[in-house]
DRENDO-1510 file (C-alpha; in Angstrom, 1 decimal, always signed):
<recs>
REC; n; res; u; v; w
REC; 1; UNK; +155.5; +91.0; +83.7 .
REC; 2; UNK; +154.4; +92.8; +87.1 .
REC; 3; UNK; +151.2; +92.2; +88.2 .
REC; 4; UNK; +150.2; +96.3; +88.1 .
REC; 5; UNK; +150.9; +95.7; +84.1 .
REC; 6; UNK; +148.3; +93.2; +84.1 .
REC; 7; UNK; +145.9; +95.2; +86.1 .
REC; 8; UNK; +146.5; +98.1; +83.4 .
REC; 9; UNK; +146.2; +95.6; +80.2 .
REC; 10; UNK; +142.8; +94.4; +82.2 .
REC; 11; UNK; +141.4; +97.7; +82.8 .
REC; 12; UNK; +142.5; +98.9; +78.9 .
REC; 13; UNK; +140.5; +95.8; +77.2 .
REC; 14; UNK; +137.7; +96.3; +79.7 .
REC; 15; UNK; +137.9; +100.4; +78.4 .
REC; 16; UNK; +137.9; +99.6; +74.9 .
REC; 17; UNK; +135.2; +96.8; +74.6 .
REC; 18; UNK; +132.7; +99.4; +77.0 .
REC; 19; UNK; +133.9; +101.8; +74.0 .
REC; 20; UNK; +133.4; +99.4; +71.4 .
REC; 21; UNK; +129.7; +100.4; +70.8 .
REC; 22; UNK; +130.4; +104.1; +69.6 .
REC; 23; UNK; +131.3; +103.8; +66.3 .
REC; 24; UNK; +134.8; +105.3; +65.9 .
REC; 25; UNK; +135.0; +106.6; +69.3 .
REC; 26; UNK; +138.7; +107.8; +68.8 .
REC; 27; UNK; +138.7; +109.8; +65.3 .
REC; 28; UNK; +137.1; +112.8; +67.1 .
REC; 29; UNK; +133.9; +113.1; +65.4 .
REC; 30; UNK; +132.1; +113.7; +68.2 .
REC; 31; UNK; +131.3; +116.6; +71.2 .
REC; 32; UNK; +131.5; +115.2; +74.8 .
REC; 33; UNK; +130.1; +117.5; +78.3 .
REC; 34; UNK; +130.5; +116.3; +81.9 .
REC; 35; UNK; +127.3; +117.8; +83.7 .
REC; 36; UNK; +128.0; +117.7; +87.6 .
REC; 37; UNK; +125.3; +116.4; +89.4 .
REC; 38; UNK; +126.3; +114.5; +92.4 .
REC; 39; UNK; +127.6; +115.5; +95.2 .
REC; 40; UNK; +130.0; +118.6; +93.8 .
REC; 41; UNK; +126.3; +120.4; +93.7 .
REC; 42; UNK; +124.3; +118.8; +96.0 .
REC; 43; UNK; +124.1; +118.3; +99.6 .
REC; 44; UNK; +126.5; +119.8; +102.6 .
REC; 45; UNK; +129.9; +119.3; +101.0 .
REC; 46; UNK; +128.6; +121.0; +97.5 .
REC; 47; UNK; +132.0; +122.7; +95.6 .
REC; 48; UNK; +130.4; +124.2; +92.7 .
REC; 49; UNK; +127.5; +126.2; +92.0 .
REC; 50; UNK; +123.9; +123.7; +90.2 .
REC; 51; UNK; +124.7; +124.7; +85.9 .
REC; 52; UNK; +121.0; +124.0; +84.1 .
REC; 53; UNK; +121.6; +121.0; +81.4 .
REC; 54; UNK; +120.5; +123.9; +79.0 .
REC; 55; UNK; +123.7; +126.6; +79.9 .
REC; 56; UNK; +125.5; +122.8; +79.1 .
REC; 57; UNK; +124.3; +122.7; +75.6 .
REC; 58; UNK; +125.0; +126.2; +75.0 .
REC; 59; UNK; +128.2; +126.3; +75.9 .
REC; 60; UNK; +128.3; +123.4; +73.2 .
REC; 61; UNK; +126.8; +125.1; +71.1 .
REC; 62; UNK; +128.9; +127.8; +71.0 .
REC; 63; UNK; +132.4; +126.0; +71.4 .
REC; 64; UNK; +131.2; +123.8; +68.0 .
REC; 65; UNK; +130.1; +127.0; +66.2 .
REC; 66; UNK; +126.8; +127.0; +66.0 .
REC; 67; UNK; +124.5; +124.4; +65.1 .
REC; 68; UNK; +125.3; +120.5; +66.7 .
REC; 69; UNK; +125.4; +117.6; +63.5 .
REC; 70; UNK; +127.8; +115.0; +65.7 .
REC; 71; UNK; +127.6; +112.3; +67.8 .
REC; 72; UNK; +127.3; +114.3; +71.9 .
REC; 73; UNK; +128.9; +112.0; +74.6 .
REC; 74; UNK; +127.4; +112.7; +77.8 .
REC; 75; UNK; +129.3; +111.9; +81.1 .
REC; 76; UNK; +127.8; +112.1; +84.4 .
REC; 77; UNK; +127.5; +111.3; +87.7 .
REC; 78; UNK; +123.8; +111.2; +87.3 .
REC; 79; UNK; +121.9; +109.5; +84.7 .
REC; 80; UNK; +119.2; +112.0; +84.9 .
REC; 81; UNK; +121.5; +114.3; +82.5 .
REC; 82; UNK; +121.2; +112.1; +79.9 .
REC; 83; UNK; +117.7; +112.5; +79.9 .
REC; 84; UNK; +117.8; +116.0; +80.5 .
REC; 85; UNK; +119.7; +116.6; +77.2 .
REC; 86; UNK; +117.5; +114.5; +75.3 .
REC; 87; UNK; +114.4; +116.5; +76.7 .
REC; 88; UNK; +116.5; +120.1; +75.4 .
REC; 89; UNK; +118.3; +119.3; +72.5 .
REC; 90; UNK; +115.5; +116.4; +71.1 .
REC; 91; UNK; +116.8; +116.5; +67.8 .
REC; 92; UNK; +121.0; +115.8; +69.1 .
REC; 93; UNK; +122.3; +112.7; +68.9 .
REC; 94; UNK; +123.3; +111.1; +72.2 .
REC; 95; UNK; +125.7; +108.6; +73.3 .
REC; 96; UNK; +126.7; +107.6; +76.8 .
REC; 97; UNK; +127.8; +104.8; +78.7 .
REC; 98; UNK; +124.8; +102.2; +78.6 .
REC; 99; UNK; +124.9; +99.2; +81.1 .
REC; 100; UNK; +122.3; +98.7; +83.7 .
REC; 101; UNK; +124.7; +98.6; +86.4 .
REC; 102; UNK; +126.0; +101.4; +85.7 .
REC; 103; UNK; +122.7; +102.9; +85.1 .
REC; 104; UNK; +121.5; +101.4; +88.5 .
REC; 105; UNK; +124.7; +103.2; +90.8 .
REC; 106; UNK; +124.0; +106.6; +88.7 .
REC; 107; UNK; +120.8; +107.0; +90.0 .
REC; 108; UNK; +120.0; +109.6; +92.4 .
REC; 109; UNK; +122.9; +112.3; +93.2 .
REC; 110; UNK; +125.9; +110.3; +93.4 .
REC; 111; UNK; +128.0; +111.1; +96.3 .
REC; 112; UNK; +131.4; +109.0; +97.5 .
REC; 113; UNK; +129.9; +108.6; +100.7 .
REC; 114; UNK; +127.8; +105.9; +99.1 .
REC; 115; UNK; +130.6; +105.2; +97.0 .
REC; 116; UNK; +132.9; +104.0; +100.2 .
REC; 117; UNK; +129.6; +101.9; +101.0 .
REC; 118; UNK; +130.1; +99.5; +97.8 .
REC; 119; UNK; +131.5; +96.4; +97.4 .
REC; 120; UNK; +134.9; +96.4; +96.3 .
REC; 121; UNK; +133.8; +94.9; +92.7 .
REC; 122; UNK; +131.9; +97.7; +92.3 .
REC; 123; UNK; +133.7; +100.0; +92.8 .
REC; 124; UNK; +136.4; +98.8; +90.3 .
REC; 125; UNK; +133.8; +98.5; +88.2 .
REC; 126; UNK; +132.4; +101.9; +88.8 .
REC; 127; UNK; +136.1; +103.4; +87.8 .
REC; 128; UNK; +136.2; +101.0; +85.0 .
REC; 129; UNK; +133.0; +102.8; +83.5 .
REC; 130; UNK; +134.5; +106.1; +84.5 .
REC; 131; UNK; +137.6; +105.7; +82.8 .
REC; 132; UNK; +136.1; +105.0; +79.7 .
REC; 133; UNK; +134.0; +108.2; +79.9 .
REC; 134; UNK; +137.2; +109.8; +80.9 .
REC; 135; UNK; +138.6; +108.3; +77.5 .
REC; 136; UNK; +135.6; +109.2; +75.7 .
REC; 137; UNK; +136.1; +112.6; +76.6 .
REC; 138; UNK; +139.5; +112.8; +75.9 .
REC; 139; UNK; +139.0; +112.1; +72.4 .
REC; 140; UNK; +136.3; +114.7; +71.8 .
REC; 141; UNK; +136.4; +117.4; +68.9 .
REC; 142; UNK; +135.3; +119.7; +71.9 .
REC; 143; UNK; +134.5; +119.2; +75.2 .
REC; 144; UNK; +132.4; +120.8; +78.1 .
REC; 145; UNK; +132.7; +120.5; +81.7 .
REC; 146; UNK; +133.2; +122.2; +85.2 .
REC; 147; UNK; +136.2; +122.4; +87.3 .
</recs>
């Protein structure tokens, strides 16, 4: 049993009770977008050009076919988007990763300059909660997101 196999079976249970809360998470009845907000579109070292949360949920929109009546998972590095989906789709239903640590690093526009500035812990913890978004989105019916 090598140690990096416990690591993985740690980091899988840790994936799966985060998960837990989303009713069937892994049957695929559910949309998931990753909206970019961090340092891809902000600041000196931005990659990618700013996409409004509302081009997001049309592109949605229009993957799905029309009209949204699932679960959307929204992944960011900001947890401003969540809010801003809420405020332009009001009548979707929402789910995204909920802790208040997590809340607390997502504030503001995430960039790994402050990432490097954490503690260790966190930032395991920080790829913890991104892995299970990356899980989340992984088991989408569709998915949206930016290169």
């Amino acid at each position: 049993d090598s140690p990096t196999r416990h690591v993985h079976s740690h980091i899988q249970r840790d994936i799966e009770t985060t998960l837990s809360v989303f009713p069937h998470w892994n049957e695929s009845n559910y949309h998931a977008v990753h909206i970019r907000r961090g340092d891809k579109v902000y600041g000196t070292t931005a990659e990618a050009k700013y996409i409004t949360t509302e081009k997001y949920c049309q592109y949605i929109e229009k993957i799905a076919g029309g009209s949204i009546n699932e679960p959307v998972f929204v992944a960011s590095e900001s947890i401003v988007a969540v809010d801003e989906v809420a405020m332009v789709r009001p009548n979707w239903t929402i789910w995204y990763i909920n802790t208040p640590t997590y809340d607390q690093m997502r504030k503001g526009n995430f960039t790994h300059a402050d990432f490097f500035k954490w503690s260790k812990e966190d930032r395991i913890y920080w790829y913890e909660m991104f892995l299970s978004e990356l899980t989340m989105m992984r088991f989408a019916k569709t998915f949206v997101g930016t290169g």
